[in-house]
C-alpha positions in Angstrom: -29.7 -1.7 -3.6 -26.8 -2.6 -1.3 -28.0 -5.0 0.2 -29.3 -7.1 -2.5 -25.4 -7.2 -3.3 -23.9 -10.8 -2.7 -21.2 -10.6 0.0 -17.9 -10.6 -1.6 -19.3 -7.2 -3.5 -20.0 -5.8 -0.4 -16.6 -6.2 0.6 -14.6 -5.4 -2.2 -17.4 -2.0 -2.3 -16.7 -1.1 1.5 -12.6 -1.8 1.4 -12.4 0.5 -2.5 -14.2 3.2 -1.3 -12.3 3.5 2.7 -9.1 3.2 0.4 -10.4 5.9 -1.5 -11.2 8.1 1.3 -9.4 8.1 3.4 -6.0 8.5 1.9 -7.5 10.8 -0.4 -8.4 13.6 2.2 -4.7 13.0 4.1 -2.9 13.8 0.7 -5.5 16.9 0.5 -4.6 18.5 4.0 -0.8 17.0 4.3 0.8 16.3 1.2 -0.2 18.8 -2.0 0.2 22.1 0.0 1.6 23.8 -3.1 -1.4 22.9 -5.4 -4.5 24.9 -6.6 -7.2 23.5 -4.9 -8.8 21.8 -8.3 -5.1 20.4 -8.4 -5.2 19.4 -4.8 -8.3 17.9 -5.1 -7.3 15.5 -8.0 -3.9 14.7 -7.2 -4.7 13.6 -4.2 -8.0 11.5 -5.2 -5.5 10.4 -8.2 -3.1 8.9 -6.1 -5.2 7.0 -3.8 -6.3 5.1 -6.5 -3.1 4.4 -8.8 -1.0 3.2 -5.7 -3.4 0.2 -5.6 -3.9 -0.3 -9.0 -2.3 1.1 -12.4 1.4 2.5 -11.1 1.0 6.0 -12.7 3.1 9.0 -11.3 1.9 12.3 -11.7 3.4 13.5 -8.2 7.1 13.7 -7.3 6.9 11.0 -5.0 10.2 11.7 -3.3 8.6 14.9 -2.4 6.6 13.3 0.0 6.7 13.6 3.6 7.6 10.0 5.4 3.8 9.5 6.6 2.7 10.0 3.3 4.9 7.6 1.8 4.4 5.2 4.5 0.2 5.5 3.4 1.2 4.8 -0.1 3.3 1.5 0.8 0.6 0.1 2.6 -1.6 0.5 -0.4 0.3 -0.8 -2.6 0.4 -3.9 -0.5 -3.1 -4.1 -0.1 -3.7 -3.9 -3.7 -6.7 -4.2 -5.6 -9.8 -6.8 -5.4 -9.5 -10.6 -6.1 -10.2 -10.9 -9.9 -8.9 -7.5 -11.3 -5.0 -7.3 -12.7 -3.7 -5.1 -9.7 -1.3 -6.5 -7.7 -0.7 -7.1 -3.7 -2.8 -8.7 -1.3 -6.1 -7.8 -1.9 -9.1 -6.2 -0.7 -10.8 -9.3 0.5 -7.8 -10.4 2.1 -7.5 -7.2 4.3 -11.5 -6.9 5.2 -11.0 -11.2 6.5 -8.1 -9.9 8.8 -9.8 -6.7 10.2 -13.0 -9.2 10.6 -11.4 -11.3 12.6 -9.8 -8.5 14.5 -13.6 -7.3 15.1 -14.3 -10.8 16.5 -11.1 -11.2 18.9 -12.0 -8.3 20.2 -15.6 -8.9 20.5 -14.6 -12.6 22.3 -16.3 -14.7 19.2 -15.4 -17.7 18.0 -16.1 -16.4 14.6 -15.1 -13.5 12.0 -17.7 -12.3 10.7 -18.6 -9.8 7.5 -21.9 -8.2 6.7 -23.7 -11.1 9.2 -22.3 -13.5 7.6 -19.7 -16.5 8.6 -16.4 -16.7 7.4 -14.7 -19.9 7.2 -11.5 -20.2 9.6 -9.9 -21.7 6.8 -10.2 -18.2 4.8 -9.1 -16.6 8.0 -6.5 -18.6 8.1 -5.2 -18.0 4.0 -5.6 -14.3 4.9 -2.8 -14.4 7.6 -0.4 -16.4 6.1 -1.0 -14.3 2.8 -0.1 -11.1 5.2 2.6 -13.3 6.4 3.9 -13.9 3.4 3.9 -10.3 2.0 5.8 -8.5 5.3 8.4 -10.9 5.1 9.3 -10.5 1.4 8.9 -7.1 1.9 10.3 -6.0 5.3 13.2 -8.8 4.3 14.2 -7.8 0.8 13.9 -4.3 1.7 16.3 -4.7 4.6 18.7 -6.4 2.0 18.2 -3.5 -0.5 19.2 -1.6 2.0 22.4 -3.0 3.7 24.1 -3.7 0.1 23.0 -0.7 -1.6 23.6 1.6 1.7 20.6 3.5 1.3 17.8 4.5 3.4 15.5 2.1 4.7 12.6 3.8 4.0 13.1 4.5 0.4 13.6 0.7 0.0 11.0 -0.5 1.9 9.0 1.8 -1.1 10.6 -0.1 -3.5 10.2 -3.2 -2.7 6.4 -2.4 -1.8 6.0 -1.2 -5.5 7.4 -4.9 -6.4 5.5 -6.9 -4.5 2.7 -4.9 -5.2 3.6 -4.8 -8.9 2.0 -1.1 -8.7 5.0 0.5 -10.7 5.9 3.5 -8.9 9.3 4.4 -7.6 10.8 7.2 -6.1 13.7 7.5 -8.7 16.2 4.9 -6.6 15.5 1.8 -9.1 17.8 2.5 -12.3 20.5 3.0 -10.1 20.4 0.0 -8.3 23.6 -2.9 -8.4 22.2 -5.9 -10.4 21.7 -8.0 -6.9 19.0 -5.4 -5.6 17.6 -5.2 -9.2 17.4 -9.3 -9.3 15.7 -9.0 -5.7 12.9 -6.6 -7.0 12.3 -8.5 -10.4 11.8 -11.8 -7.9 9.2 -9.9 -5.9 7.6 -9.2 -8.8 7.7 -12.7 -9.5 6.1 -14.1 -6.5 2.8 -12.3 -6.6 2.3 -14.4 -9.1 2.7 -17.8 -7.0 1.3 -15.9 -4.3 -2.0 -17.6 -2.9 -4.5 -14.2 -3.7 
């Protein structure tokens, strides 16, 4: 009974299950070529899900093309759902943005989810919240990658991972000079004094 669900569960229901989805059958067809299908099947399903929440590996990451990496950082910033212990910006915060997206497009004066109102002060949090997270990340990856002379990319996955406290790494972090490894440890940090 969907519908009988208030609307935040709505929300958080709608945003788990595209994150699910959606990544899951681009890892299927792109990513886990080599696999039995069974194999294919779960690792891609499996990480869909532990980018956004839990940090477990069971793929060689670097293995991975650029696009597939670059789905996996921007579910790892996205995160979980307000009032669960996964990190990044959360679900809520991403469906606010894309309503209000719907509504700019649409010419409203409103952002609206499921027919109902959303506050322009919540619109408001959302964006400075996805302000907040692409300038720690985009910034501290650049850094990362001017002192450590490495490729941006494979920073910018590292310090999605430490923003989004999801845990995964593709095997650059341990040999990191003690400035880059203080950056990521303060990323870490500021999700928790971040406003989700």
């Amino acid at each position: 009974h969907f519908k009988k669900y208030s609307m935040q569960s709505k929300v958080i229901l709608t945003v788990t299950a595209v994150l699910i989805v959606l990544p899951t059958v681009y890892y299927f067809f792109f990513e886990f070529n080599s696999y039995q299908t069974n194999e294919r099947i779960l690792s891609s399903l499996f990480q869909s899900i532990t980018a956004r929440t839990a940090g477990f590996n069971t793929a060689d990451l670097s293995l991975m093309s650029g696009a597939g990496q670059c789905i996996m950082i921007i579910m790892i910033l996205i995160g979980g759902s307000s009032g669960s212990t996964a990190g990044g910006m959360k679900t809520s915060t991403v469906a606010v943005l894309f309503a209000n997206i719907v509504s700019i497009l649409r010419r409203k004066d409103e952002a609206q989810l499921f027919n109902r109102r959303i506050d322009n002060s919540i619109v408001k949090n959302a964006a400075t919240i996805l302000v907040l997270y692409l300038t720690l990340f985009i910034s501290s990856g650049l850094v990362i990658s001017i002192i450590e002379n490495l490729p941006l990319s494979v920073c910018l996955f590292e310090t999605a991972s430490a923003i989004g406290t999801a845990g995964l790494t593709l095997g650059i972090t341990t040999n990191l000079g003690i400035v880059s490894q203080i950056i990521l440890i303060l990323l870490m940090f500021a999700t928790i004094f971040s406003l989700t």
